[in-house]
MDTraj code that builds the backbone (N, CA, C; nanometers):
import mdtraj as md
import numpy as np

residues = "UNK UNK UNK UNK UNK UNK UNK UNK UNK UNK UNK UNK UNK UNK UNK UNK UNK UNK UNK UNK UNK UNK UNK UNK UNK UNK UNK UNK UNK UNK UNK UNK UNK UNK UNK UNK UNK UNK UNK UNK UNK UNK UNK UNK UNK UNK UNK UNK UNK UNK UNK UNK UNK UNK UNK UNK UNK UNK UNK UNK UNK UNK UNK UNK UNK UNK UNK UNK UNK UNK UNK UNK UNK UNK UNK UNK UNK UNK UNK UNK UNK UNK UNK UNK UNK UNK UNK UNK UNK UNK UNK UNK UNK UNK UNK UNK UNK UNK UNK UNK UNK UNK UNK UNK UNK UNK UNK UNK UNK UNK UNK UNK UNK UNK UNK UNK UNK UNK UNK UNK UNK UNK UNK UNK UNK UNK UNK UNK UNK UNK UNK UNK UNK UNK UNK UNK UNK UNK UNK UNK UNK UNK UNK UNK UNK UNK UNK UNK UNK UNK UNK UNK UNK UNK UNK UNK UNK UNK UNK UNK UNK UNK UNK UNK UNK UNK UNK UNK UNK UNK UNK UNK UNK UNK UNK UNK UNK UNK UNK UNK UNK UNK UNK UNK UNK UNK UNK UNK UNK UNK UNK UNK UNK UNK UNK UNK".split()
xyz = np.array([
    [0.5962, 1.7858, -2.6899],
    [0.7212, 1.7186, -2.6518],
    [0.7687, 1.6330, -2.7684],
    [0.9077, 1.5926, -2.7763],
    [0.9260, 1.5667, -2.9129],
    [0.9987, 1.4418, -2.7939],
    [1.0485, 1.3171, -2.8828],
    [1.0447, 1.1708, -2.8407],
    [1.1617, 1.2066, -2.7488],
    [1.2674, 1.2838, -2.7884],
    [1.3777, 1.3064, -2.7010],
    [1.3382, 1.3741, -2.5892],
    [1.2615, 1.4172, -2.5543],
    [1.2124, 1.4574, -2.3994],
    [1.2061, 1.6542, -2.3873],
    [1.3039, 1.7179, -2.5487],
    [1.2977, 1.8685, -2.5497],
    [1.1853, 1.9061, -2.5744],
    [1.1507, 2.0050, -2.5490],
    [1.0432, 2.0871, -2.5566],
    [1.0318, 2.1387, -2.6889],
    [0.9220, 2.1238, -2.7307],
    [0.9330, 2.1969, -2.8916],
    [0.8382, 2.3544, -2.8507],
    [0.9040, 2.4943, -2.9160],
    [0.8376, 2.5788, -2.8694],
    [0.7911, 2.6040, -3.0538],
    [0.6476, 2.7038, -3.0216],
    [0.6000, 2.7374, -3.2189],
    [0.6309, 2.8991, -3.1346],
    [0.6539, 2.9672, -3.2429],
    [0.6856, 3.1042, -3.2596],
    [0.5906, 3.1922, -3.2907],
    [0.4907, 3.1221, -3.4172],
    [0.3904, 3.2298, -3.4612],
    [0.4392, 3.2849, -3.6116],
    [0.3782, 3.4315, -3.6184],
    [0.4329, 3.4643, -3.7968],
    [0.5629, 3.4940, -3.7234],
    [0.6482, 3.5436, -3.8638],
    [0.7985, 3.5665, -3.8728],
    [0.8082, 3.6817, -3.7967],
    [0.7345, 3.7755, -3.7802],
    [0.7717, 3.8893, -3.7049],
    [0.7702, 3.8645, -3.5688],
    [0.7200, 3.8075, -3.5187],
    [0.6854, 3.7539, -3.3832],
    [0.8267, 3.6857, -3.3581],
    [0.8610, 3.5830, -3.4245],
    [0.9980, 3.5064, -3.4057],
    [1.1060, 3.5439, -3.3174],
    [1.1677, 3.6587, -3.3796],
    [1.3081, 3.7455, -3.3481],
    [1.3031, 3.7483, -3.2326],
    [1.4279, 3.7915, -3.1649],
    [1.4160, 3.8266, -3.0484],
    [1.3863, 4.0183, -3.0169],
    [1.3541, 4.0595, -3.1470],
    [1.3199, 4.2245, -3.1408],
    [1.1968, 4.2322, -3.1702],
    [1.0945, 4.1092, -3.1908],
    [0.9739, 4.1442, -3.2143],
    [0.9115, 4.1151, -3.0593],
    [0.7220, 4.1542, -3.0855],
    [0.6783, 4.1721, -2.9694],
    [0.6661, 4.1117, -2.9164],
    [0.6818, 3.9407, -2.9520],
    [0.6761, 3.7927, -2.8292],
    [0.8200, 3.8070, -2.7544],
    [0.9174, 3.8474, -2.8001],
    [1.0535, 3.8591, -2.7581],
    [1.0697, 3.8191, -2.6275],
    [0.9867, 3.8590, -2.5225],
    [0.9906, 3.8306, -2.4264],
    [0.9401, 3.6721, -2.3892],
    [0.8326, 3.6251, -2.3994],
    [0.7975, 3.5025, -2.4383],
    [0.9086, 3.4362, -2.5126],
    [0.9664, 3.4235, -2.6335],
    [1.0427, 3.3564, -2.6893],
    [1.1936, 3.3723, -2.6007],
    [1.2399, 3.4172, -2.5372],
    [1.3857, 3.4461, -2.4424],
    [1.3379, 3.3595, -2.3692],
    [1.1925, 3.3691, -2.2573],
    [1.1407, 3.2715, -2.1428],
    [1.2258, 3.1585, -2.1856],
    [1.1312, 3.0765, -2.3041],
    [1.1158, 2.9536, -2.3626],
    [1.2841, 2.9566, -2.4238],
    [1.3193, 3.0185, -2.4559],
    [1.4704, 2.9423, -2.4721],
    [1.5671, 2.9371, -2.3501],
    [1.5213, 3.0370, -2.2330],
    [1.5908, 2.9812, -2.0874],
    [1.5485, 2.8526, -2.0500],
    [1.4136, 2.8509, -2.0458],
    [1.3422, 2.7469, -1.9883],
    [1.4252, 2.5767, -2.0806],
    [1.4360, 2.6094, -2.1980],
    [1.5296, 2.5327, -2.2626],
    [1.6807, 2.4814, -2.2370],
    [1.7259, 2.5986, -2.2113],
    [1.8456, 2.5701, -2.1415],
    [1.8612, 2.4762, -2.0462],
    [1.7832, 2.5249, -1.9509],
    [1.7884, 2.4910, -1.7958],
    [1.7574, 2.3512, -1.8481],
    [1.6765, 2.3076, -1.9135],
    [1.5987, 2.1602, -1.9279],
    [1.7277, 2.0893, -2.0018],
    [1.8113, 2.1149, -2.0716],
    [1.9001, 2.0553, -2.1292],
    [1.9959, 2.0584, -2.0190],
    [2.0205, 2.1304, -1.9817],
    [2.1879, 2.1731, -1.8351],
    [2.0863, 2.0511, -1.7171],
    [1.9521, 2.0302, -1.6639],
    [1.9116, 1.9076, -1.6147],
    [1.9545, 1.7425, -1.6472],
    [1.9102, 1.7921, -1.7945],
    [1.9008, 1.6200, -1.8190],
    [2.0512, 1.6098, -1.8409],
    [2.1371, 1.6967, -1.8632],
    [2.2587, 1.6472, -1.9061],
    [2.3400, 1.6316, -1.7335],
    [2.3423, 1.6903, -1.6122],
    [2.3760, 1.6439, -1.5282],
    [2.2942, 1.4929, -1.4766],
    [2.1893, 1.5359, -1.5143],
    [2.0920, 1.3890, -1.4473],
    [2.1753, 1.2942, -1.5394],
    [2.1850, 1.2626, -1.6618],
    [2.2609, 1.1533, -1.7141],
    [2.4357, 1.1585, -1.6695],
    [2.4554, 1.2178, -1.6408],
    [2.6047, 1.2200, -1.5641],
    [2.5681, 1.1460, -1.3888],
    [2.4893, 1.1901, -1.3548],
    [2.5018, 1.1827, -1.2179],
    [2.4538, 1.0838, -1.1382],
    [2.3025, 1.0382, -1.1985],
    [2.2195, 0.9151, -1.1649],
    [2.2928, 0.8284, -1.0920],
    [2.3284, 0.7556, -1.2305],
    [2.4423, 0.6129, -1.1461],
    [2.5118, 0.6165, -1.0783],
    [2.5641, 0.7479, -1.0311],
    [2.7004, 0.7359, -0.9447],
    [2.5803, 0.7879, -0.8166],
    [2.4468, 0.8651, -0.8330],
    [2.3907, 0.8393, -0.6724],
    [2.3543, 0.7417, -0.6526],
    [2.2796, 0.6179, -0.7828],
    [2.2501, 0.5444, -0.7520],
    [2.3271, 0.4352, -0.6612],
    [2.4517, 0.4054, -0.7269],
    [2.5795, 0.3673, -0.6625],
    [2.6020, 0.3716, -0.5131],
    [2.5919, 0.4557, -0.4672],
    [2.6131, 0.5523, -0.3283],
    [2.5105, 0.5068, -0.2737],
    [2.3792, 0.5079, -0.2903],
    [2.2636, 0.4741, -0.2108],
    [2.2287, 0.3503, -0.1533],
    [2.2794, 0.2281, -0.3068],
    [2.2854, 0.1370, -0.3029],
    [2.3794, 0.0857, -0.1593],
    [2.4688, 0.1150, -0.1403],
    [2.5853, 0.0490, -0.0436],
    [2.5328, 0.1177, 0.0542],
    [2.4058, 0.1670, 0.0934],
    [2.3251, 0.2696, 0.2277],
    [2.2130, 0.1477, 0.2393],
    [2.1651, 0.1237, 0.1618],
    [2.0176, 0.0119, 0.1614],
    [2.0519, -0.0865, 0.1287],
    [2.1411, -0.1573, 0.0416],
    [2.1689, -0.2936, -0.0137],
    [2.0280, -0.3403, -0.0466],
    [1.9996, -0.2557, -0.2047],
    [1.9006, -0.3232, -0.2691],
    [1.8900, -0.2577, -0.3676],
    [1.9040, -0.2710, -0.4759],
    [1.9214, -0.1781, -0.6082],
    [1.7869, -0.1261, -0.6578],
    [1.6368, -0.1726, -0.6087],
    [1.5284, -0.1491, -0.6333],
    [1.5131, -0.0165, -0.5866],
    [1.5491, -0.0136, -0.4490],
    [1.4948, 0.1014, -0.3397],
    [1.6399, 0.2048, -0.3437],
    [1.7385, 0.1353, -0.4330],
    [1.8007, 0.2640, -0.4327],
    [1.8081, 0.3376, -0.5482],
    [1.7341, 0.2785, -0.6650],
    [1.7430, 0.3527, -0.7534],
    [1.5761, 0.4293, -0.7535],
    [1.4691, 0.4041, -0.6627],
    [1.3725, 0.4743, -0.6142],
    [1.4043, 0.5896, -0.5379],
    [1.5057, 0.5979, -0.4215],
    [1.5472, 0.6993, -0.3785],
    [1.6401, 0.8257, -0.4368],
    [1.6678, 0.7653, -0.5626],
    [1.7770, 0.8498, -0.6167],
    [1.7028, 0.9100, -0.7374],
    [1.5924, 0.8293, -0.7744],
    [1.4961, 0.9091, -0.8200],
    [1.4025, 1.0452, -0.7724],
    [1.4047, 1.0053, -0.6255],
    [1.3154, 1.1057, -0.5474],
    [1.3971, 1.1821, -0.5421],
    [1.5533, 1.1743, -0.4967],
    [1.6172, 1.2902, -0.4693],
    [1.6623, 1.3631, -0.6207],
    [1.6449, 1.3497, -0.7186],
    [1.6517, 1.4262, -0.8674],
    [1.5051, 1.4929, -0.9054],
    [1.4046, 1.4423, -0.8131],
    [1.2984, 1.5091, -0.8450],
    [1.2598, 1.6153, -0.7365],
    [1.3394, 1.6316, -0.6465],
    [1.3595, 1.7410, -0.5617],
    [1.4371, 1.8148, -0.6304],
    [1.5530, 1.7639, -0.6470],
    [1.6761, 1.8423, -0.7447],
    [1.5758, 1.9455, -0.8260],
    [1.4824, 1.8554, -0.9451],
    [1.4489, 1.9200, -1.0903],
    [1.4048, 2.0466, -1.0048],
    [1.2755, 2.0208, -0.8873],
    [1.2358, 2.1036, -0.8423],
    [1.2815, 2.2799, -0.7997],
    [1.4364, 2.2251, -0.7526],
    [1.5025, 2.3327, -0.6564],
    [1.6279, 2.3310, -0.8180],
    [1.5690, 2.3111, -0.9111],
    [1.7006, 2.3177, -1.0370],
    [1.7978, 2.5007, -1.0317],
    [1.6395, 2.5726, -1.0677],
    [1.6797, 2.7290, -1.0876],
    [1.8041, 2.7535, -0.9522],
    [1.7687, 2.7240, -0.8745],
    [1.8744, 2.7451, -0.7761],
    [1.9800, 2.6996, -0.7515],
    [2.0066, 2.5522, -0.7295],
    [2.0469, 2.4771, -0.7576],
    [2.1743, 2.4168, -0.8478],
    [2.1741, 2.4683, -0.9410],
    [2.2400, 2.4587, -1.0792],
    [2.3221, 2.5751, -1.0272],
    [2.2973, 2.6784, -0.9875],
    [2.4221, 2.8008, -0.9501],
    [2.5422, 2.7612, -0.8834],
    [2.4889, 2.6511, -0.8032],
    [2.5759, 2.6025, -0.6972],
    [2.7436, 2.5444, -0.7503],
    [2.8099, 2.5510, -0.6597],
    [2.9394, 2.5256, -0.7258],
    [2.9495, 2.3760, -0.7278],
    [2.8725, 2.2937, -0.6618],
    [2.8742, 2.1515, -0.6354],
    [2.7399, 2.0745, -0.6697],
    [2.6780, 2.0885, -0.7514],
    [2.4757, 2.0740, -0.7004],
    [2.5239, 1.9097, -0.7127],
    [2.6424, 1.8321, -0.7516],
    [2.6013, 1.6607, -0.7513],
    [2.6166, 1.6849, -0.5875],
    [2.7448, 1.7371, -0.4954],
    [2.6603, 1.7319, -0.4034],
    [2.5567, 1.7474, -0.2815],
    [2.4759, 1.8509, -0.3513],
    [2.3208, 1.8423, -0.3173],
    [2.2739, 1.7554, -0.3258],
    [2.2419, 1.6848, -0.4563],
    [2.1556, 1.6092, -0.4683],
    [2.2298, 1.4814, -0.4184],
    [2.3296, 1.4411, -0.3322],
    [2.3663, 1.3335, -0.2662],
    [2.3319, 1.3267, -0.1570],
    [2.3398, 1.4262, -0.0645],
    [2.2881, 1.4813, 0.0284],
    [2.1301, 1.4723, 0.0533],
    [2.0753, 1.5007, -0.0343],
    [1.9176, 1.4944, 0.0025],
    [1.9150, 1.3420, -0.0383],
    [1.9790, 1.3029, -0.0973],
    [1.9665, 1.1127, -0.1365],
    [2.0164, 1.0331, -0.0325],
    [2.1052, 1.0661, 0.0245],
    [2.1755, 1.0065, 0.1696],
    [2.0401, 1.0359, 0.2886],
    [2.0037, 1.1397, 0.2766],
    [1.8833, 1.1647, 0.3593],
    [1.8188, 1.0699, 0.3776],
    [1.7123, 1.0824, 0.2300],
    [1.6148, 0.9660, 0.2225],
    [1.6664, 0.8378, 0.2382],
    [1.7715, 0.7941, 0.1867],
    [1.8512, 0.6737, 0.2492],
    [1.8279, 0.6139, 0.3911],
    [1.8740, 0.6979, 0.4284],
    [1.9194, 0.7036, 0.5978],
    [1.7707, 0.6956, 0.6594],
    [1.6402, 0.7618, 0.6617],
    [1.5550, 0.7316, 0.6838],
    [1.4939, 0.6271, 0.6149],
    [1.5115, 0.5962, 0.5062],
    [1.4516, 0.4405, 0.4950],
    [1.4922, 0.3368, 0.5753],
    [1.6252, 0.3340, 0.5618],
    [1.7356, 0.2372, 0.6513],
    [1.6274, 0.2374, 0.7770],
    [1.6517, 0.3577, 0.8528],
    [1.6212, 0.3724, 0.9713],
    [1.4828, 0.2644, 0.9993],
    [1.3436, 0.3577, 0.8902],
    [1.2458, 0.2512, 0.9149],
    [1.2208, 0.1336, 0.9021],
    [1.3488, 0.0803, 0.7873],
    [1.2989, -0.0939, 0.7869],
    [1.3309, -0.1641, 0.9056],
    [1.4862, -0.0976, 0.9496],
    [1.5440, -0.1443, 1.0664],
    [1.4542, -0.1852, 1.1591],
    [1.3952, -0.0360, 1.2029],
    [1.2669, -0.0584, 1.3118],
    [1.2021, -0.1605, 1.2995],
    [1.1247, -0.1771, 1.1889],
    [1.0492, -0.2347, 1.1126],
    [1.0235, -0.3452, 1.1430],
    [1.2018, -0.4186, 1.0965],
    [1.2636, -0.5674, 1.1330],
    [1.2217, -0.6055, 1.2901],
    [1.2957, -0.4890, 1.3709],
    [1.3071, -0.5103, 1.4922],
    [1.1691, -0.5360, 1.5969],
    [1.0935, -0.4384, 1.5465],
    [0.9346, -0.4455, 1.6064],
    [0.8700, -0.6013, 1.5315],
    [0.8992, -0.6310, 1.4292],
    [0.8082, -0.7728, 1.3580],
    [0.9058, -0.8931, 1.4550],
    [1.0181, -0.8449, 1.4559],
    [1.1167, -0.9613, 1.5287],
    [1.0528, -0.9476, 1.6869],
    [1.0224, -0.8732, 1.7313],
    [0.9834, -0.8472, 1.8765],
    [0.8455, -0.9088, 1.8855],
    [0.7861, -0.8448, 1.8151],
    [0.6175, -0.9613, 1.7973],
    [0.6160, -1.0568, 1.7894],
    [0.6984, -1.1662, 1.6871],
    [0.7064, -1.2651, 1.6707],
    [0.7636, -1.3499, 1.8124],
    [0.8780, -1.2731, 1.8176],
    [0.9214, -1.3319, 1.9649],
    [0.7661, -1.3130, 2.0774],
    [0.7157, -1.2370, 2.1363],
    [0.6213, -1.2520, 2.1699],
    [0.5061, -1.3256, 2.1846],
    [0.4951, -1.3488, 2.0597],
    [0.3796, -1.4101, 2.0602],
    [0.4215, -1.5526, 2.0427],
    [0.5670, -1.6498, 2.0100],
    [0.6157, -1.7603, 2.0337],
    [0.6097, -1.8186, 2.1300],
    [0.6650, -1.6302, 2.2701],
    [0.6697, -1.7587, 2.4079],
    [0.5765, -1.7153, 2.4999],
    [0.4384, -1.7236, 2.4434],
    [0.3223, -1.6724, 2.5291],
    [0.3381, -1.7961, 2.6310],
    [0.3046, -1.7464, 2.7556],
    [0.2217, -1.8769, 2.8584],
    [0.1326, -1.8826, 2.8251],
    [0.0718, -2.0084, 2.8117],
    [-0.0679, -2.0378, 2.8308],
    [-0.1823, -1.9926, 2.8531],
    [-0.1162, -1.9172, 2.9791],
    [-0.2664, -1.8486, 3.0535],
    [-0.2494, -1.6791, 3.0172],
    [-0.1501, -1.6371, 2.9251],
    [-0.1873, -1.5184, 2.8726],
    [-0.2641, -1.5135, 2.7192],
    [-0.3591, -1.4119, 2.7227],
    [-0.4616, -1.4005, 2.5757],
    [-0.3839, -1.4401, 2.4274],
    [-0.4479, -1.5221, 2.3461],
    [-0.4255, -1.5562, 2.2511],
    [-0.5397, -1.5594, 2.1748],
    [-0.5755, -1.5827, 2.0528],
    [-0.6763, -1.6311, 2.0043],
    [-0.7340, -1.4471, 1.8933],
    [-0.8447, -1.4229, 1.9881],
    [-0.8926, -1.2782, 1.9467],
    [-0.8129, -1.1391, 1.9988],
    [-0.7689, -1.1622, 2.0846],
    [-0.6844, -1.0715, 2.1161],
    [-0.5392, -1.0543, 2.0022],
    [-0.4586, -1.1038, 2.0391],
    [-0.3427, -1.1535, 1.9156],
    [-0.3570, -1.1558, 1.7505],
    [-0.5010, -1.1512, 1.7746],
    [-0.5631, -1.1402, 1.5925],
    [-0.6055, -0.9466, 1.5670],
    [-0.6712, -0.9051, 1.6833],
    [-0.7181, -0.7955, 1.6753],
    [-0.5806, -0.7093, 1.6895],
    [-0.5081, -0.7179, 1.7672],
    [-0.3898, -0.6499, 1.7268],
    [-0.2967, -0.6805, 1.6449],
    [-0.2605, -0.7952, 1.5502],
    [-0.2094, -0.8010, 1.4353],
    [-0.3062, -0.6737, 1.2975],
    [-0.4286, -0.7046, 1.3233],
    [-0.5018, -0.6044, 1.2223],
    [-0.4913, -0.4269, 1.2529],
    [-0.3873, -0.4435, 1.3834],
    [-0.3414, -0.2992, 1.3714],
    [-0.2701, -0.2056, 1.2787],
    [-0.2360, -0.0793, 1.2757],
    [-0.1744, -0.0730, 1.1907],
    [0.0081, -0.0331, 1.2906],
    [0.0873, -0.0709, 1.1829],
    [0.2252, -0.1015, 1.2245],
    [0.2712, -0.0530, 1.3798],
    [0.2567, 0.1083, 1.3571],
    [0.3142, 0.1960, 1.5171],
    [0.1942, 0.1795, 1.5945],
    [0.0860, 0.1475, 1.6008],
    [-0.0207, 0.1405, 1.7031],
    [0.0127, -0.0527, 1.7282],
    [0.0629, -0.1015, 1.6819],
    [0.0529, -0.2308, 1.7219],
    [0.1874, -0.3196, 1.7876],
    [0.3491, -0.1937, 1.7361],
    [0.4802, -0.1677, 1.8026],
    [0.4250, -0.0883, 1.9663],
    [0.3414, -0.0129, 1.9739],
    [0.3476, 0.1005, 2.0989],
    [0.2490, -0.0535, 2.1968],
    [0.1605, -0.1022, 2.1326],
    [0.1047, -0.1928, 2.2415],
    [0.1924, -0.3348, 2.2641],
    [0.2785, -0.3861, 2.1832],
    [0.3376, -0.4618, 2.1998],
    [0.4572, -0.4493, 2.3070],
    [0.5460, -0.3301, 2.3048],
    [0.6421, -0.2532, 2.3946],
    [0.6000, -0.2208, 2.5434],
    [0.4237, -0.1450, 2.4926],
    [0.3628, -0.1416, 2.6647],
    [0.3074, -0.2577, 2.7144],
    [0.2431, -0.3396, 2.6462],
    [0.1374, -0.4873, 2.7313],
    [0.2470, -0.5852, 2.7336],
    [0.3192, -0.6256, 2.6272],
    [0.3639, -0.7238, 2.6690],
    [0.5139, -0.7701, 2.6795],
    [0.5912, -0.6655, 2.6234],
    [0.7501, -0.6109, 2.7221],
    [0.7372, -0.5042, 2.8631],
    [0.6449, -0.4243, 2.8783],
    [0.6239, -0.3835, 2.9973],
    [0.7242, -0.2939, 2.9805],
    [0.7474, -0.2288, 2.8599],
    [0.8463, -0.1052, 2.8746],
    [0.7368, 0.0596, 2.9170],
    [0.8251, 0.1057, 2.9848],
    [0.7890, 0.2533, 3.0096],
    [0.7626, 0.3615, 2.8623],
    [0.6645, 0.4318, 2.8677],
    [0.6101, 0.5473, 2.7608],
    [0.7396, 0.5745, 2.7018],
    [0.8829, 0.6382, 2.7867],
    [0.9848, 0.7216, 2.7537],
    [1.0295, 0.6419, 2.6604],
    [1.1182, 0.4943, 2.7011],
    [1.1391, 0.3734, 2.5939],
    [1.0620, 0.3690, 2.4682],
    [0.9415, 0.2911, 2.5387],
    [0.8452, 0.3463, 2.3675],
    [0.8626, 0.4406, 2.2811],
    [0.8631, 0.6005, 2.3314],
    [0.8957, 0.7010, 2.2185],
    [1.0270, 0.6390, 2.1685],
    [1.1089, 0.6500, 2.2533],
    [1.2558, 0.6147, 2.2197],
    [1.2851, 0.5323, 2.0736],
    [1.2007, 0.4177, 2.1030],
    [1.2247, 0.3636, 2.0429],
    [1.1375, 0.3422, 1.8806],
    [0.9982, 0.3973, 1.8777],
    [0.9133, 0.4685, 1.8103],
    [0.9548, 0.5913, 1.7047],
    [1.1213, 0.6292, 1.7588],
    [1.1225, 0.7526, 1.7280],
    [1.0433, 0.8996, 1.7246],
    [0.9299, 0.8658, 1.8713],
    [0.8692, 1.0058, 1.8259],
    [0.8822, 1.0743, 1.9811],
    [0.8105, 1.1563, 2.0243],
    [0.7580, 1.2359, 2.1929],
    [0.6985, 1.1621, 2.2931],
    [0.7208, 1.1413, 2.3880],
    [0.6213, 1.0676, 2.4680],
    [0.5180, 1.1223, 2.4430],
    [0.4389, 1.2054, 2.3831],
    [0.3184, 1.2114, 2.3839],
    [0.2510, 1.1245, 2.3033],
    [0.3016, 1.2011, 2.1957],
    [0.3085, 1.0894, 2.0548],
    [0.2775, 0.9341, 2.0984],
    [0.3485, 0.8899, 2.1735],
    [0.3314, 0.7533, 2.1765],
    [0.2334, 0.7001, 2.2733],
    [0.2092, 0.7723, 2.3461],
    [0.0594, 0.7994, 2.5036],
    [-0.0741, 0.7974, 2.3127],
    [-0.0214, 0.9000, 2.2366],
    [-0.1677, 0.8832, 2.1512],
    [-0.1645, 0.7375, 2.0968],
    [-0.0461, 0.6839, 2.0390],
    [-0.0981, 0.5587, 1.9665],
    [-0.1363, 0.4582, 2.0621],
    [-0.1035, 0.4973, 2.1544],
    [-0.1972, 0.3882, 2.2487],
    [-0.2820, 0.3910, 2.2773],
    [-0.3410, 0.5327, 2.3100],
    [-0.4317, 0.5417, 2.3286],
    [-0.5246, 0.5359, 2.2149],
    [-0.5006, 0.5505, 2.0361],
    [-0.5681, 0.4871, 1.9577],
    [-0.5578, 0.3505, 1.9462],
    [-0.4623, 0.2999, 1.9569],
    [-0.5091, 0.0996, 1.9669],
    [-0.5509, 0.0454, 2.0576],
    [-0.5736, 0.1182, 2.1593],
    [-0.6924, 0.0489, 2.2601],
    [-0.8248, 0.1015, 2.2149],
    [-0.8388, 0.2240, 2.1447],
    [-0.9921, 0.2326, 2.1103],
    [-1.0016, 0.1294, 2.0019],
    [-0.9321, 0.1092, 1.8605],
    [-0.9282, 0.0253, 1.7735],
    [-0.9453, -0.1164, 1.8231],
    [-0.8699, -0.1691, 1.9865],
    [-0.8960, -0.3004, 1.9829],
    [-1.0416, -0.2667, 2.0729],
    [-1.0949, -0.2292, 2.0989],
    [-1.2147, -0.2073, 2.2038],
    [-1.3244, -0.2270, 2.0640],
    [-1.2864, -0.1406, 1.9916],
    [-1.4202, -0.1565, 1.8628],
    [-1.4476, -0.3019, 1.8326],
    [-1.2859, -0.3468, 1.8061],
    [-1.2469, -0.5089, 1.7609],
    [-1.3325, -0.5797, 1.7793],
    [-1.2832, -0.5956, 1.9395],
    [-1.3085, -0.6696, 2.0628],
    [-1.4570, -0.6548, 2.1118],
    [-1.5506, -0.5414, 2.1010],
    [-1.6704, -0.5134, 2.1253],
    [-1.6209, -0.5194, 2.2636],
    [-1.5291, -0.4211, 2.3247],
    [-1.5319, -0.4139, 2.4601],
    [-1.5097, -0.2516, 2.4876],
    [-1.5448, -0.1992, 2.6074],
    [-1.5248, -0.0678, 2.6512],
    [-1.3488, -0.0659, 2.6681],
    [-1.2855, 0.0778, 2.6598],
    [-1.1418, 0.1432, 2.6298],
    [-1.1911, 0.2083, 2.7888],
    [-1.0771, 0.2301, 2.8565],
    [-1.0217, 0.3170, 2.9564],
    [-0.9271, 0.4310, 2.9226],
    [-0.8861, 0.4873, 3.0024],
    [-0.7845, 0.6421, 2.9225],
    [-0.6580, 0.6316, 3.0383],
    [-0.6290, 0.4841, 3.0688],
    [-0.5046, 0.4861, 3.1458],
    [-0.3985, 0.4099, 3.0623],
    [-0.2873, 0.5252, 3.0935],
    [-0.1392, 0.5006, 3.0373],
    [-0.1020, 0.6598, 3.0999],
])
top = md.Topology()
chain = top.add_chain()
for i, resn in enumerate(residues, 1):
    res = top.add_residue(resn, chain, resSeq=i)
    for name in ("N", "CA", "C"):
        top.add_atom(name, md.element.get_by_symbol(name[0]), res)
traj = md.Trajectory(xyz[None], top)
């Protein structure tokens, strides 16, 4: 690789070189493969900032949107051969960047909303509900096993809600409960039941 990021190809003796000698085939590869790598970086430097741009006003945070607009050019490089035919590929690769966008959004949102829901929770405990080891052993949960027990024990929402709001199947969400009650049972050094 040479500092500018092209590919340096060696040829071999002079007969080999041409495109009529017997590497010919090899040497055509390596000057497509060239192409394509130059027709990349020259849309990627056209295009970056203006997804970055776009992503940014999706997340409002220039860190995570110029991370996502990275991921979606490294799908791009991936799907390039194809890609590049297209009559529009900037927007493809906006499209798969709006994607990942939109699901980040989505999970911090949650995110917010489940830490805002705990917190509320655990502010206006009564008295005479568990605090102490309990409240500790499920903070050391991990995130969706500790949203699915917070929604069922102590909002008293129904499985369907939970997925709902989990984004996944009611089944899906019957398992993370049913893994954070084995996780708090280990905790806790107490026996798990298999009701939900």
């Amino acid at each position: 690789m040479t500092s500018a990021g092209a590919v340096e190809f060696t040829t071999g003796p002079a007969s080999d070189a041409g495109p009529d000698g017997p590497a010919s085939g090899s040497w055509v590869g390596a000057m497509a493969r060239t192409e394509a790598e130059a027709e990349f970086t020259a849309f990627f430097r056209a295009e970056f900032r203006r997804v970055v741009r776009t992503i940014y006003l999706i997340v409002n945070d220039r860190g995570r949107a110029e991370d996502i607009a990275q991921d979606a050019f490294v799908k791009l490089l991936d799907n390039w051969a194809k890609v590049s035919r297209y009559e529009q590929p900037d927007a493809w690769v906006r499209r798969v960047a709006i994607r990942l966008a939109s699901r980040a959004a989505k999970r911090e949102r949650m995110r917010s909303i489940l830490e805002g829901r705990f917190r509320l929770a655990e502010a206006t405990l009564a008295p005479d509900e568990p605090t102490g080891d309990v409240f500790e052993a499920v903070r050391r949960l991990p995130a969706t096993q500790r949203a699915a027990v917070v929604l069922f024990y102590v909002e008293d929402r129904p499985i369907a809600e939970i997925a709902e709001l989990l984004d996944c199947a009611p089944s899906t969400a019957r398992v993370h409960l049913f893994k954070a009650r084995q996780r708090l049972a280990t905790m806790l050094d107490e026996e798990v039941g298999d009701v939900v």
